[in-house]
C-alpha positions as CSV (number, residue, x, y, z in Angstrom):
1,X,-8.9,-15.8,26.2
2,X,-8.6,-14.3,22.9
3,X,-6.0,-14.8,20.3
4,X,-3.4,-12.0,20.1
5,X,-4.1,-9.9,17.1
6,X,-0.5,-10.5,16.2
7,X,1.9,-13.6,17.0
8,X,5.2,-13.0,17.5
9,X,7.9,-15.9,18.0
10,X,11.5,-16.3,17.9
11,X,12.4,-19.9,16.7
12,X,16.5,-20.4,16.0
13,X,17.6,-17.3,14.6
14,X,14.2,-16.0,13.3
15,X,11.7,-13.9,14.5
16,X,8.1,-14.3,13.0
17,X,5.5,-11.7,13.2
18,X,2.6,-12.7,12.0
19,X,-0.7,-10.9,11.5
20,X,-3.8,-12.9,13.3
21,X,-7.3,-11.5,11.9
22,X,-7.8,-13.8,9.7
23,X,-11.8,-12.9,9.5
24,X,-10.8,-9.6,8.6
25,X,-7.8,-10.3,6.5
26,X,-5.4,-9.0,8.8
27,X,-6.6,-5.8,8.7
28,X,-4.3,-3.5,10.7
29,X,-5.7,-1.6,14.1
30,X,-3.8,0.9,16.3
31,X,-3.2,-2.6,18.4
32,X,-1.4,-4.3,15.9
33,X,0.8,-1.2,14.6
34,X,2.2,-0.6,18.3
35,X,2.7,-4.7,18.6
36,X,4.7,-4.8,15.6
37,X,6.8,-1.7,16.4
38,X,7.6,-2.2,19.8
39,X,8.3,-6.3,18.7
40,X,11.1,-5.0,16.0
41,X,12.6,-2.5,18.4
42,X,13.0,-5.3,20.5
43,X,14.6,-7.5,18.0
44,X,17.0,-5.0,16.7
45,X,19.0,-5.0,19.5
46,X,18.6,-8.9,20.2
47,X,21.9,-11.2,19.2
48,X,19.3,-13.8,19.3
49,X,17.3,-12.9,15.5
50,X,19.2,-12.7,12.6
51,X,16.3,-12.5,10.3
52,X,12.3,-11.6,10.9
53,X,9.5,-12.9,8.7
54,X,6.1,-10.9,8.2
55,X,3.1,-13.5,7.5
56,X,-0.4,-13.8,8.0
57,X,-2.6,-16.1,9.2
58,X,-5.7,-17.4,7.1
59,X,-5.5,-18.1,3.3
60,X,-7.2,-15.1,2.1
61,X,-4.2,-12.6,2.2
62,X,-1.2,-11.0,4.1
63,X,-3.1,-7.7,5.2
64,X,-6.4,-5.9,3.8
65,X,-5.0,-2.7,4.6
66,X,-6.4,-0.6,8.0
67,X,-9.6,-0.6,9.1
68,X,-12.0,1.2,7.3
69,X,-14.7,0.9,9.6
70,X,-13.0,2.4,12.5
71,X,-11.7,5.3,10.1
72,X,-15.1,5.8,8.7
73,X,-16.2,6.6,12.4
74,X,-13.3,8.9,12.9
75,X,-14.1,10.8,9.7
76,X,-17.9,11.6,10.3
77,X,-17.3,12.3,13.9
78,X,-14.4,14.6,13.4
79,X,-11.8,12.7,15.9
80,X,-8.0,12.5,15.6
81,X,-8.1,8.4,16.4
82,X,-7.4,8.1,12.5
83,X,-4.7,10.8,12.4
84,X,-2.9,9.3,15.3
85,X,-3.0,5.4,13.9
86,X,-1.5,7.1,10.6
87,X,1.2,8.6,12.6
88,X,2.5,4.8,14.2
89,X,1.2,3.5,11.0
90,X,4.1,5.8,8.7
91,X,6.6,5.2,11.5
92,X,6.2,1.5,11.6
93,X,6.4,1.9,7.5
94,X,9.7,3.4,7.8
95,X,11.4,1.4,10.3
96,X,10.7,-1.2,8.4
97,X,12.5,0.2,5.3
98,X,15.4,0.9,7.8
99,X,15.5,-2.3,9.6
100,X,19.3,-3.3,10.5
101,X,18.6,-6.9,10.0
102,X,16.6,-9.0,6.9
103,X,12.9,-8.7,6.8
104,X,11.3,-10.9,4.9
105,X,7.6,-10.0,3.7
106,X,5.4,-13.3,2.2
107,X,2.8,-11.4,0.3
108,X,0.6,-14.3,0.1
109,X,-2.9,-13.4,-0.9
110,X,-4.6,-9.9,-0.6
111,X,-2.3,-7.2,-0.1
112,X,-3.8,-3.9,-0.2
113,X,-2.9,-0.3,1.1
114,X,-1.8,-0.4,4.9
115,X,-0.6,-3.7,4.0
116,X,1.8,-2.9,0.9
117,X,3.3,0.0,3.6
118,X,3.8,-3.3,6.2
119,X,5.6,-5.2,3.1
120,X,6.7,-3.5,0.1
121,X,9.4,-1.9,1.9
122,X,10.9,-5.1,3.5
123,X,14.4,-6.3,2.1
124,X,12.9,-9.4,1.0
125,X,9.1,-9.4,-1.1
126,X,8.1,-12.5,-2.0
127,X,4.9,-13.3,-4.2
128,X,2.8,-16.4,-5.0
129,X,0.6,-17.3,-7.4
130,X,-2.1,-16.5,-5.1
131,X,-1.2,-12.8,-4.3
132,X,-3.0,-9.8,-5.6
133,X,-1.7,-6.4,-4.9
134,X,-3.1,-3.0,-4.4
135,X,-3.4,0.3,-3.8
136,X,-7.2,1.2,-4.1
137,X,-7.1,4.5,-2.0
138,X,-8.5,7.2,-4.5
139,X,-11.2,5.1,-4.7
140,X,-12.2,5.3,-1.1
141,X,-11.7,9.6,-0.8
142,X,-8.0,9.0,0.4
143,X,-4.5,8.7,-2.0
144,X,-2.0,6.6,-1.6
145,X,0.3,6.5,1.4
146,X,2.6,4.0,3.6
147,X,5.0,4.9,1.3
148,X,3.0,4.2,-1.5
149,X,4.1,7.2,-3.3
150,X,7.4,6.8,-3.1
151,X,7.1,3.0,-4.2
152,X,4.5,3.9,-7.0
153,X,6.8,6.8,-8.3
154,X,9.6,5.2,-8.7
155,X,8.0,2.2,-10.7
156,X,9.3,1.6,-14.1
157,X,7.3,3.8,-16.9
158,X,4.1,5.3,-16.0
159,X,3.2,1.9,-14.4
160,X,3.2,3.5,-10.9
161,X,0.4,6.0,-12.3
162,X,-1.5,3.5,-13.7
163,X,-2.0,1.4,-10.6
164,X,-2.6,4.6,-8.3
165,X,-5.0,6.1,-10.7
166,X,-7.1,2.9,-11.5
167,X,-6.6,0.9,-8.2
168,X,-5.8,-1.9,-10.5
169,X,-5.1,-5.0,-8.8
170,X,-2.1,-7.0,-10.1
171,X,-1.0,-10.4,-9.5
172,X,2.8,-11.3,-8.9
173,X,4.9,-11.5,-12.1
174,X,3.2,-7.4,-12.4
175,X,3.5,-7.1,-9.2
176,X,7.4,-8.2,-9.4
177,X,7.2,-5.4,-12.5
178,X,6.2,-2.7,-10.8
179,X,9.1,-2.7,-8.5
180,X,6.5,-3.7,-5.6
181,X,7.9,-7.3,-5.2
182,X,11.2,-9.5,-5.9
183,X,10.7,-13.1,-6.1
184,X,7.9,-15.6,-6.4
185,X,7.5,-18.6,-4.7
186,X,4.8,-20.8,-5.4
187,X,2.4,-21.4,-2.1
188,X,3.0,-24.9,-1.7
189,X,6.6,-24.1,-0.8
190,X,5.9,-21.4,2.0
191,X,6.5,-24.1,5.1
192,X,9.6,-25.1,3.7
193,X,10.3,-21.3,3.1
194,X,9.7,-20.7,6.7
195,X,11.7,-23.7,8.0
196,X,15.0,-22.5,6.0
197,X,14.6,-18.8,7.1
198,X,15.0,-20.2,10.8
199,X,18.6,-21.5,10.3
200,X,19.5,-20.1,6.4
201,X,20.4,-16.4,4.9
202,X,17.4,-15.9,3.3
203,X,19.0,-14.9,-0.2
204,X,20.3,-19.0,-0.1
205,X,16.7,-19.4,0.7
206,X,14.9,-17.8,-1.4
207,X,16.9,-18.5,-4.3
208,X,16.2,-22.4,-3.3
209,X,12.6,-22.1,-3.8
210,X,11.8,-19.3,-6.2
211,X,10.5,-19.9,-9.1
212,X,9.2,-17.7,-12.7
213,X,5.7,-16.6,-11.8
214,X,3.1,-17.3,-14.3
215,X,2.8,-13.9,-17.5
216,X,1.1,-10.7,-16.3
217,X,-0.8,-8.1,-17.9
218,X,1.2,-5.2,-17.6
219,X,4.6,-6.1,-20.2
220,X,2.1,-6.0,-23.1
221,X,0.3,-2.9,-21.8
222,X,4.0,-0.7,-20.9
223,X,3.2,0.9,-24.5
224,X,-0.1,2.9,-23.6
225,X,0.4,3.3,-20.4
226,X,3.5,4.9,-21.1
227,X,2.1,7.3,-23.8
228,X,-1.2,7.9,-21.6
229,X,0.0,8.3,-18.1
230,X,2.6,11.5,-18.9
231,X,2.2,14.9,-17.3
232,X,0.7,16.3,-14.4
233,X,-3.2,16.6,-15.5
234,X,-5.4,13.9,-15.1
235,X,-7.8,15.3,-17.1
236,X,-5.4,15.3,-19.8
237,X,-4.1,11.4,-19.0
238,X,-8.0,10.5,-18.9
239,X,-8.4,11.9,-22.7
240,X,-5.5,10.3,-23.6
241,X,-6.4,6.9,-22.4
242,X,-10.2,7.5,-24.3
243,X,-8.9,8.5,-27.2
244,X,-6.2,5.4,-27.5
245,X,-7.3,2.3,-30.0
246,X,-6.3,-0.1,-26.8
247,X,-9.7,-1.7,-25.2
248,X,-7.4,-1.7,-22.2
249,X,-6.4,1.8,-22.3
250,X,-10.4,2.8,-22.5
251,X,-11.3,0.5,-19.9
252,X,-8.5,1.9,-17.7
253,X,-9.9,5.6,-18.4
254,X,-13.6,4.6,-17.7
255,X,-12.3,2.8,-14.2
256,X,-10.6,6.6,-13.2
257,X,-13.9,8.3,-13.3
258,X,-15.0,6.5,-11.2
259,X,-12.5,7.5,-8.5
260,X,-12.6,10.9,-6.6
261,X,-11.8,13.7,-7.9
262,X,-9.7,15.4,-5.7
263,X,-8.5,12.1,-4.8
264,X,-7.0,11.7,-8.2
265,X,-5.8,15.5,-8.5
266,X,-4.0,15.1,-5.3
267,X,-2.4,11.6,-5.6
268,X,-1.0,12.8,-9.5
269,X,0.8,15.3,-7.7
270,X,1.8,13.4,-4.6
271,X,3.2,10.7,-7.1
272,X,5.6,13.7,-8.9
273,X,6.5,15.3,-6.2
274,X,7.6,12.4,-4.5
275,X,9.4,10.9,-7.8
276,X,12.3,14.2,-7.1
277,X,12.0,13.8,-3.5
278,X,15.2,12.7,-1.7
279,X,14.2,9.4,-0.1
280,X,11.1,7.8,2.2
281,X,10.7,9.5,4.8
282,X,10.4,12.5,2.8
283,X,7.4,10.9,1.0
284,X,5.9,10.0,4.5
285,X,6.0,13.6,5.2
286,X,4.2,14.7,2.5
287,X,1.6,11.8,3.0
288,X,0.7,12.5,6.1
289,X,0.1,16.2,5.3
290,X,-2.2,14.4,2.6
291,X,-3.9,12.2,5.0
292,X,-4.4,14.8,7.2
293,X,-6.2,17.4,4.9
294,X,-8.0,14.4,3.3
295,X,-9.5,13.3,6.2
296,X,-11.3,16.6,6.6
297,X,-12.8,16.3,3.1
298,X,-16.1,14.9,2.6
299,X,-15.3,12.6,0.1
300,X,-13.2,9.7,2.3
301,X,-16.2,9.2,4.5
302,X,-18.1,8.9,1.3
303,X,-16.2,7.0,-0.3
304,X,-15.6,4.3,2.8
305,X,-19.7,4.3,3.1
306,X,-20.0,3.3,-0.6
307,X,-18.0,0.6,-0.5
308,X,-17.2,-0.6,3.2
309,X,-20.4,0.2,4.9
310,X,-23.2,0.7,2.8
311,X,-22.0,-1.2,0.0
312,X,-23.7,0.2,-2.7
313,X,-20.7,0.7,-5.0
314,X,-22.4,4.5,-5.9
315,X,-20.2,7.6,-3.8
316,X,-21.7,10.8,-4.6
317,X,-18.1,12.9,-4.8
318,X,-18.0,16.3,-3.5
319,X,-17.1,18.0,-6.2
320,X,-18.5,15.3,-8.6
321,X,-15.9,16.5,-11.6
322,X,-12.5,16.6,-12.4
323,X,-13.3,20.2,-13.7
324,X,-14.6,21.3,-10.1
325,X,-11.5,20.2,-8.3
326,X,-10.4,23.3,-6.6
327,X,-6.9,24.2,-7.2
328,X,-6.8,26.1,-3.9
329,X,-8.3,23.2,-2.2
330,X,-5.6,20.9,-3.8
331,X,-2.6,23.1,-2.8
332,X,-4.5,23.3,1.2
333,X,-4.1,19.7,1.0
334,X,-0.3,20.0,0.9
335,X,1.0,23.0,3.2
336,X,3.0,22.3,6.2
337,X,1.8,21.0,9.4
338,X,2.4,22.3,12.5
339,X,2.2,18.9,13.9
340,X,4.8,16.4,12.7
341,X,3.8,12.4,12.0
342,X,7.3,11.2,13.2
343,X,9.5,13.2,16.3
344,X,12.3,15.5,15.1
């Protein structure tokens, strides 16, 4: 009999969810999205947990994201499978966000995409000195959703532009920076961590066992990311960031052109619109229009193939430019829908 792609156990007053494909660093399928939502729905209403945990199993990393290979298939042969899985996927996002009770995320490892929306919008984030956060989509054709807009926008600076646009991946005191993370907790206390939350209010616990995570890159970088990121053109934030005397800043402009196009068009704008928008779920709206239109557009099965399947690292972008980027396209990519992601 086969392991259950996700574990879930109450023990004392905690209930523990925790993500079990390891081989594939937990990435998340349709399975595991309904699992976790109808667990939580179930342990809202329960007397018995006063506080859930999100882990996952392996060393390698909470969650990889969702599974590209299954969305790759979706794309090329023009199903809805993908559309569906990012409909459960935003709702799961949200409830989470909503939750009645503590929910307590150990972002141990690789966290990327589909696993920052499973996370980053628990009440509790907790780092270690092993985690390495992302949110890679305009590199792979897609932008960033799960709430990633909303969470990226509302970083401090520009430093929410800078990680959408590059894909950079941070460790935890930048991760704790961006406003994507609160505390760290070195890995070696994690069992001990997990012991407490089963009897303990996980602020006492937490604030047992945190400790200051090691310097990060982006406090010395604020400056020109600040200056370069401005605006609403990514042309005009990609000649900024050329132009600046930082290596960093030029490296960071270099890394952007590699990304799609439209990709990077459309995430610049998600990221403002969603910056004056009125709270989550009005960001998952707007994603999942994003997603939607996206998904249609040559360049996420392109960009999946380059890196996922093929692996050659070299996506042939459709249009290949920033310049060809069709405004008209761009705008398409965020009308209405006539189908909703979330009831009502």
């Amino acid at each position: 009999m086969s392991a259950p792609p996700v574990i879930a156990e109450v023990t004392g007053r905690l209930g523990r969810l925790t993500l079990n494909r390891p081989a594939a660093i937990n990435a998340l399928t349709t399975e595991m999205v309904s699992i976790l939502s109808r667990t939580l729905s179930v342990w809202a209403r329960s007397a018995d947990v006063g506080t859930v945990l999100i882990t996952g199993a392996g060393e390698r990393g909470l969650c990889a994201g969702g599974d590209l290979r299954a969305m790759h298939a979706d794309a090329v042969s023009g199903g809805t499978a993908t559309l569906d899985f990012f409909a459960a996927e935003y709702r799961l996002d949200a409830a989470v966000a909503a939750y009645p009770k503590p929910v307590v995320a150990v972002m141990d490892g690789l966290v990327m995409g589909g696993g920052i929306g499973l996370s980053a919008h628990a009440s509790v984030r907790i780092v270690t000195e092993r985690s390495r956060l992302a949110m890679p989509e305009a590199g792979i054709g897609l932008h960033p959703d799960v709430g990633g807009s909303w969470l990226l926008s509302h970083a401090p600076g520009e430093l929410g532009t800078h990680l959408a646009l590059t894909g950079t991946t941070v460790g935890a005191a930048d991760a704790i920076a961006a406003g994507l993370a609160d505390h760290h907790v070195p890995a070696a206390r994690l069992d001990s961590l997990c012991s407490a939350l089963t009897t303990d209010d996980p602020a006492a616990v937490v604030a047992s066992l945190a400790t200051a995570p090691a310097p990060g890159d982006l406090g010395d970088a604020r400056a020109w990311i600040d200056a370069c990121y401005t605006g609403d053109s990514v042309t005009a934030i990609v000649d900024r960031l050329t132009a600046h005397p930082s290596p960093a800043a030029q490296a960071a402009a270099k890394e952007i052109l590699t990304k799609s196009p439209t990709s990077l068009v459309v995430t610049l704008r998600s990221l403002r619109s969603a910056a004056r928008m009125s709270g989550l779920h009005e960001a998952l709206d707007q994603e999942y229009r994003l997603s939607a239109a996206l998904l249609r557009l040559p360049d996420l099965a392109e960009g999946i193939r380059a890196q996922i399947i093929d692996k050659d690292r070299r996506p042939r972008w459709s249009p290949a430019t920033l310049a060809e980027v069709s405004p008209a396209v761009v705008d398409a990519c965020f009308a209405p829908l006539t189908e909703p992601w979330t009831p009502g």
